[in-house]
C-alpha positions in Angstrom: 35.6 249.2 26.5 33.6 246.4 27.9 32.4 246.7 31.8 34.2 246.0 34.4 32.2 242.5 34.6 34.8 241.5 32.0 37.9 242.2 35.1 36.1 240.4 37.9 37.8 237.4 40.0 36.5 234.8 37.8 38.1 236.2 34.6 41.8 236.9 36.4 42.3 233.4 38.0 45.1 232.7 36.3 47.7 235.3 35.3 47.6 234.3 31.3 44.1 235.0 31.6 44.9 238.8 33.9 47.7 239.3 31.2 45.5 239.0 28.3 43.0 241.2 29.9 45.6 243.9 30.3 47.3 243.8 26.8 43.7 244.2 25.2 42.9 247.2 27.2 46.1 249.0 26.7 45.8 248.0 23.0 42.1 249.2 22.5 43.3 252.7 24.4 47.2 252.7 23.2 48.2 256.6 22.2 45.3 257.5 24.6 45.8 260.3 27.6 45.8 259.9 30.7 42.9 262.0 31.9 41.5 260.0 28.6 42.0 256.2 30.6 41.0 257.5 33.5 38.1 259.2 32.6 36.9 255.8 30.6 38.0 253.9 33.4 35.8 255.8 36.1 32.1 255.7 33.3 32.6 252.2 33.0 33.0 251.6 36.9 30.1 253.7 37.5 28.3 251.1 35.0 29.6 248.3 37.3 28.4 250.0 40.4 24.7 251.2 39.3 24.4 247.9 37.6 25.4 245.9 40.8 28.7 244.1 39.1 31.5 246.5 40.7 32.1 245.7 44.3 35.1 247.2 46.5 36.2 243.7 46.7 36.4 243.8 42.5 38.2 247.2 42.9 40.8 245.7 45.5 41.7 242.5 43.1 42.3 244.6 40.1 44.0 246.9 41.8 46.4 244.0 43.6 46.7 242.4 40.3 48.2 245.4 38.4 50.4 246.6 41.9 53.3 244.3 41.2 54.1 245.4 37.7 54.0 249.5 38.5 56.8 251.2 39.3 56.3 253.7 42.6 54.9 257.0 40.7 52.5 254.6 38.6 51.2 253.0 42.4 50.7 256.7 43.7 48.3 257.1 40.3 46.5 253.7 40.5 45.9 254.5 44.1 44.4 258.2 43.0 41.8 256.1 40.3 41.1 253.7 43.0 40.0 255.8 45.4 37.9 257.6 43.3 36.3 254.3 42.4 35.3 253.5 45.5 33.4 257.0 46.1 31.8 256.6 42.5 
């Protein structure tokens, strides 16, 4: 997985460019677990955060972009990553 430099703003201003992004993480980790996306999702924020490229603000946008297409239970999970983010 590339870092999270690659889901800043500047790379999601458009939703083609937020969709493309999306489909070519959940192809690169399709048949993957849960625990296993998560787990990837949380090293490569760490990256992000040590490296100086991971802000809260980042956090918040990605997490806004993906809200609107998640059913209820799949919010209550993205909001469980996201706080863990943020105290990474």
């Amino acid at each position: 997985m590339r870092d999270f430099n690659n889901y800043n703003q500047k790379n999601l201003n458009s939703n083609d460019n937020a969709m493309n992004t999306l489909k070519s993480f959940a192809k690169k980790y399709e048949g993957a677990s849960e625990d296993q996306l998560v787990s990837q999702i949380l090293i490569e924020a760490q990256k992000g955060r040590e490296n100086g490229t991971l802000t809260d603000g980042d956090i918040e946008r990605f997490r806004n972009m993906l809200y609107p297409m998640l059913n209820q239970k799949q919010r209550e999970k993205l909001d469980k990553v996201i706080k863990q983010l943020k105290t990474n």
